[in-house]
C-alpha positions as CSV (number, residue, x, y, z in Angstrom):
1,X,0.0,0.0,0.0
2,X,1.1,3.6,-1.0
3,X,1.6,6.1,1.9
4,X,3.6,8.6,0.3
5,X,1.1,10.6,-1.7
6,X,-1.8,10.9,1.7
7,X,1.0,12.1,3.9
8,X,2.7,14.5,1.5
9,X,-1.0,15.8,0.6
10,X,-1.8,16.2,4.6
11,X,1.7,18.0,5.1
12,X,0.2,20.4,2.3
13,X,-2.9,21.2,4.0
14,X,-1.3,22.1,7.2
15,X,1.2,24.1,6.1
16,X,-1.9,25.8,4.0
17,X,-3.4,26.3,7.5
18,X,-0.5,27.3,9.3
19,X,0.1,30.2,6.4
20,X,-3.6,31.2,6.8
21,X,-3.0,31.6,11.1
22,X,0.1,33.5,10.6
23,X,0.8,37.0,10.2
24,X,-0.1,38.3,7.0
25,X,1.6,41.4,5.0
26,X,-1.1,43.9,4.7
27,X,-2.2,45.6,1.3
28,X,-1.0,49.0,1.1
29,X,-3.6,51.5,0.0
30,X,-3.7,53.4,-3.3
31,X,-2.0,55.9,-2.5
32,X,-3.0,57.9,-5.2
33,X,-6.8,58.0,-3.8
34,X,-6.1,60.6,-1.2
35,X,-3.3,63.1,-0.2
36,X,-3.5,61.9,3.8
37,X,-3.8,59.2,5.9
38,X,-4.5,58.0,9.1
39,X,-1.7,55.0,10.4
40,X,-3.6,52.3,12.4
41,X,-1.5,50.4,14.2
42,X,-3.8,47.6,15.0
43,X,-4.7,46.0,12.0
44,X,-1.6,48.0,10.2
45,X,-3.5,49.8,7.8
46,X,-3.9,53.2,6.3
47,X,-7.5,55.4,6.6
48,X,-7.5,57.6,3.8
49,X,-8.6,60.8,4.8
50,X,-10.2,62.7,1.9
51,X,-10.1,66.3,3.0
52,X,-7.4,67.2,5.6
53,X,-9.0,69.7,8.3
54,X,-6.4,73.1,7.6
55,X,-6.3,76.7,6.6
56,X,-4.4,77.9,3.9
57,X,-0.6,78.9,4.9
58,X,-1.5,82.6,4.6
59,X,-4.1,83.0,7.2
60,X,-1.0,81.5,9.7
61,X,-0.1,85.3,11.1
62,X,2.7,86.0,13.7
63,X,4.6,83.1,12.7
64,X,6.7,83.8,10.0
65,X,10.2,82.7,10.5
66,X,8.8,79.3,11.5
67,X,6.6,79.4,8.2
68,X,9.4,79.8,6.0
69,X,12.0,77.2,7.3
70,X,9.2,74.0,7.9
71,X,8.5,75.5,4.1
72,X,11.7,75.7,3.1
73,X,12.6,72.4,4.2
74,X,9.6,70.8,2.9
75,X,10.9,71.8,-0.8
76,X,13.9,70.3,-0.7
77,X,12.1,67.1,0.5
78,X,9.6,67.0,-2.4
79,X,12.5,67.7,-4.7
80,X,14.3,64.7,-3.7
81,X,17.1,66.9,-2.2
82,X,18.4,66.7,1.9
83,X,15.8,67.6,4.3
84,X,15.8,67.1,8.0
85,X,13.0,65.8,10.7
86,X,11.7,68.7,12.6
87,X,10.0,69.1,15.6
88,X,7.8,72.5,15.9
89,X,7.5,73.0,19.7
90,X,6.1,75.4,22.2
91,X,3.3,77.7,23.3
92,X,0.0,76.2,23.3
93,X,-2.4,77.1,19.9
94,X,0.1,78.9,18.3
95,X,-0.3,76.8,15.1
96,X,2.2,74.3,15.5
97,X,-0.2,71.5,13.8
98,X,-1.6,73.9,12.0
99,X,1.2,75.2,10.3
100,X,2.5,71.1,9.4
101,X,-1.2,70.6,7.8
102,X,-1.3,73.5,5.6
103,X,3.1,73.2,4.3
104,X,1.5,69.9,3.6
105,X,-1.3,71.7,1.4
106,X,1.0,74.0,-0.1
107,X,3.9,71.7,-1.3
108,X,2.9,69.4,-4.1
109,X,3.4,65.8,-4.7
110,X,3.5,64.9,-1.1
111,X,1.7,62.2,1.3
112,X,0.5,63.2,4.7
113,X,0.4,60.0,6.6
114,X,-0.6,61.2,10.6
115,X,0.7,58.6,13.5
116,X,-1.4,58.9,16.9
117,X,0.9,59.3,19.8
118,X,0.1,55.8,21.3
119,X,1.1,54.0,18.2
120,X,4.8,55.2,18.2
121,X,6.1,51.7,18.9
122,X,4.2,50.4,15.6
123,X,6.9,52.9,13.9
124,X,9.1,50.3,12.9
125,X,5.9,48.9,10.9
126,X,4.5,51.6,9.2
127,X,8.0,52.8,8.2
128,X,8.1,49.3,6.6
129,X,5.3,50.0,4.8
130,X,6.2,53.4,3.5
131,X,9.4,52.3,2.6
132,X,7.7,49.9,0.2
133,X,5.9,52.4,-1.6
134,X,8.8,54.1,-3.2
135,X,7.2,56.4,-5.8
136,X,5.7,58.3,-3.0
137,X,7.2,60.8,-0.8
138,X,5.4,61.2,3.1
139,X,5.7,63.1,5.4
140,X,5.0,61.5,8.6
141,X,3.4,63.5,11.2
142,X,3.0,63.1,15.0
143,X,1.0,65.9,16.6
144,X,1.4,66.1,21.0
145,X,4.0,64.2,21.5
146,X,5.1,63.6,24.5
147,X,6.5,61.1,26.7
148,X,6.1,60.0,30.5
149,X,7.7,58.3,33.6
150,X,8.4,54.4,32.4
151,X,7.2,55.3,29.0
152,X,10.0,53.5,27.2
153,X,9.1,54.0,23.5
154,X,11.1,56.9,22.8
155,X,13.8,54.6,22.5
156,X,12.3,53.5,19.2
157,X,11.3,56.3,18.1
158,X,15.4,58.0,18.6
159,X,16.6,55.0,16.9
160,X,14.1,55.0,13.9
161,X,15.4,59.1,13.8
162,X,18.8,58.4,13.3
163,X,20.5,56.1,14.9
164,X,19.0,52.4,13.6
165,X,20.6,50.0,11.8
166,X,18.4,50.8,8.2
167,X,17.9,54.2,9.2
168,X,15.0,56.4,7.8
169,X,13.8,55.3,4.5
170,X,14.3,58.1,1.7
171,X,11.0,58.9,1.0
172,X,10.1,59.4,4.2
173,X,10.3,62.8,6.5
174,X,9.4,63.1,10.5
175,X,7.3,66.1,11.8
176,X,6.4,66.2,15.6
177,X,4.6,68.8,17.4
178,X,5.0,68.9,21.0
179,X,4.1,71.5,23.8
180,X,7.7,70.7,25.6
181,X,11.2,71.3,23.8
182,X,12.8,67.9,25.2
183,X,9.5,65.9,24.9
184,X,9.7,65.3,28.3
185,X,8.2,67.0,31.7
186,X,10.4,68.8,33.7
187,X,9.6,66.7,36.6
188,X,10.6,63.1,34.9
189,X,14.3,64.8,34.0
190,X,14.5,65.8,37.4
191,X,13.8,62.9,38.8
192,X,16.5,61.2,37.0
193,X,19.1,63.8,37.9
194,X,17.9,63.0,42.0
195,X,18.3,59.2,41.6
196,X,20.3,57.8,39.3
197,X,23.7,56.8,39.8
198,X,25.1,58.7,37.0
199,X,22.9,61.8,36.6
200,X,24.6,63.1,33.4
201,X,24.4,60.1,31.8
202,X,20.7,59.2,32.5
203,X,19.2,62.6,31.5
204,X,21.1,62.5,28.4
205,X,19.6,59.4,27.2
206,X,16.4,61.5,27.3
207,X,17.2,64.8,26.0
208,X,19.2,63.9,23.5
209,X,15.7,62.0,21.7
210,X,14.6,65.7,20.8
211,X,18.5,65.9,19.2
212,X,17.6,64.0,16.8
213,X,15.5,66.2,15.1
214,X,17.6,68.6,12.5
215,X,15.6,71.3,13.2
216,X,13.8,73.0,16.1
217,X,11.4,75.5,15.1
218,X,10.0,77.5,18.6
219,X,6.7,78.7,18.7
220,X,5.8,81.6,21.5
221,X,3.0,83.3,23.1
222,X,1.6,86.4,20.9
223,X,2.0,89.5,20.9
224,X,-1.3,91.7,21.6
225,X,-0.6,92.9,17.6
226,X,-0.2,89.5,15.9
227,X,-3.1,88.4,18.1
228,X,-5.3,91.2,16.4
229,X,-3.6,90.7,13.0
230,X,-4.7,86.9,12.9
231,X,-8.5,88.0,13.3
232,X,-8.4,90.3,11.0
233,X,-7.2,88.0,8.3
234,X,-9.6,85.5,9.3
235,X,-12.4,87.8,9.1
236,X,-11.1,89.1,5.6
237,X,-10.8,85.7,4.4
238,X,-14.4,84.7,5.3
239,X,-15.9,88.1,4.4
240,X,-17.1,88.8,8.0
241,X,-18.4,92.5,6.9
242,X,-17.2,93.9,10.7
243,X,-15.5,97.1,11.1
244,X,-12.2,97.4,12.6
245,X,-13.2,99.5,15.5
246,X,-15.9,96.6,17.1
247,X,-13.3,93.9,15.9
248,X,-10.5,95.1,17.8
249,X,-13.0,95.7,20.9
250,X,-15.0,92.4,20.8
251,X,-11.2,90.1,20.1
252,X,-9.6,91.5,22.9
253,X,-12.6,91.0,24.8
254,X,-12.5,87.5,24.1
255,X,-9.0,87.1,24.5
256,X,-9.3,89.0,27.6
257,X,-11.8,86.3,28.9
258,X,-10.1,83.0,28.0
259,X,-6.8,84.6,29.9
260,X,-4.7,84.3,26.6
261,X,-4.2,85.4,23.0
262,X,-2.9,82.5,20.4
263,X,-3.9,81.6,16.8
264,X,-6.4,78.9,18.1
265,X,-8.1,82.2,20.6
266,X,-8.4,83.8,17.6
267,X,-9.9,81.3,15.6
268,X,-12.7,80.6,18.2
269,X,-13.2,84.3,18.4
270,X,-14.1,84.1,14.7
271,X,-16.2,81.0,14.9
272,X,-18.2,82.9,17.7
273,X,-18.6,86.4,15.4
274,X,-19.3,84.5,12.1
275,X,-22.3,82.6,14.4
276,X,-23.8,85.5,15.6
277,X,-23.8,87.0,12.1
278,X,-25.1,84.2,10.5
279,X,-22.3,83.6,8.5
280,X,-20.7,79.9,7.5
281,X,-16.9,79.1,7.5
C-alpha cells in the first residue's frame, strides 16, 4: 500500500493552514486616492482621509520665521534633495499642527500620513510600509508628542530618527509637534538627575531624543498685535463685513476672557462672530 502521496497531501494542507493563522503582510492602499492618511496600528492599515482639516498657509499670522524654514525644508524634500526631521515645539495654539497641515497643502506631490501618539512603537511597521511604496514621498506626522515616567518608546522612536541599523527610508520625512522642547516633563528629568547613579548620563539618554530632530522650530506666546492681526485676516478671508473698531474691541474682549491670545483664541473668536452673524466658515 502507497503512503507517500496521503501524507505528502496532509503535510500540504497544514502548512496551508499554518500560512492562513500566521501573520499576513497587509495591502497597502492606493495611494493615489487621497493626499492623507491616518496610520492604524492595530490591523496596520492606512484610513484615507479625503479632506485634511487646515487653513491655507496665509491665514497663519505671527509666525513667519517658522513658516518659511518647515517650508523651506519641505521643498527640498519634495525635490528629492536633503531635508531634515523637525520638531515644531512650544506655546500652546500657536499653530504648531496647523502650520504642518497646511506646508503639507501648499507643497505638491507629497503624502501626509498622521501617526497617533500611542502607536509610536508600531513605527518600525509603518515605516516598513512606506518604505515599500517608493514612488511616493510622506511626510510622517506626529502631533502632542510627548512622553512619560516608564514610558520606554522613545527609544524606538530616537533610533528610527537616526540612529537604527536601516535608518530612515528616503521617501520618508518626520514632523512632531510637542508643547515641551525635550518631549519630556520637567519633573521626569529631574527625577533622573535625584536618583540615578550617574545623573549626566541618565538625562542625556532623554534629552538627547529631541537631538535628533535637525531642526527645532520654537513657537511663543503672541504678541497683543499679531493676536489682532490673525483676526483680522480670518475675518477678511471669510468676508465677516465687521468694522475694525468693534473687531479690535469684541477680540480683545474675548482674549481678555479665556486669559490668553494665540492663533487657536483667535480662531474661536471668529467662529463665535461668524455665528452671531449668520455667516458659514
Amino acid at each position: 500500500m502507497n503512503f507517500q502521496e496521503p501524507l505528502s497531501g496532509l503535510f500540504e494542507r497544514i502548512a496551508r493552514a499554518v500560512e492562513r493563522l500566521g501573520p499576513r503582510e497587509p495591502d497597502l492602499p492606493d495611494f493615489e486616492a487621497a493626499d492623507a492618511f491616518v496610520w492604524q496600528a492595530e490591523t496596520e492599515s492606512f484610513q484615507t482621509v479625503k479632506a485634511v482639516n487646515r487653513v491655507p498657509l496665509s491665514l497663519l499670522k505671527g509666525i513667519d520665521g517658522a513658516r518659511d524654514t518647515l517650508l523651506a525644508n519641505t521643498l527640498r524634500f519634495a525635490r528629492g534633495l536633503p531635508a531634515n526631521n523637525a520638531l515644531l515645539w512650544g506655546a500652546r495654539g500657536m499653530g504648531k499642527s496647523s502650520l504642518v497641515k497646511a506646508v503639507h497643502g501648499e507643497v505638491a506631490g507629497l503624502k501626509l500620513v498622521e501617526i497617533h501618539r500611542e502607536d509610536i512603537a508600531s513605527l518600525p511597521h509603518l515605516l516598513g510600509h512606506l518604505g515599500a511604496a517608493g514612488g511616493h514621498r510622506f511626510i510622517l506626522f506626529c502631533d502632542d508628542l510627548s512622553f512619560e515616567a516608564l514610558d520606554t518608546s522613545y527609544k524606538s522612536l530616537k533610533a528610527l530618527l537616526e540612529g537604527g541599523i536601516e535608518g530612515r527610508p528616503a521617501n520618508v520625512l518626520f514632523y512632531a509637534t510637542s508643547n515641551r522642547r525635550h518631549l519630556m516633563p520637567r519633573e521626569m528629568v529631574d527625577n533622573e538627575r535625584s536618583t540615578a547613579i550617574n545623573p549626566g548620563e541618565a538625562v542625556e539618554e532623554k534629552l538627547s531624543l529631541s537631538d535628533r530632530f535637525g531642526l527645532w522650530i520654537g513657537f511663543h506666546n503672541c504678541s497683543q498685535d499679531d493676536y489682532l492681526e490673525m483676526v483680522r485676516a480670518y475675518a477678511d478671508h471669510y468676508r465677516l463685513g465687521i468694522e475694525d473698531a468693534p473687531l479690535r474691541e469684541e477680540a480683545l474682549a474675548w482674549a481678555l476672557a479665556r486669559g490668553s491670545r494665540s492663533g487657536r483664541v483667535a480662531w474661536q473668536y471668529i467662529q463665535d462672530l461668524a455665528g452671531r452673524l449668520g455667516q458659514p466658515l
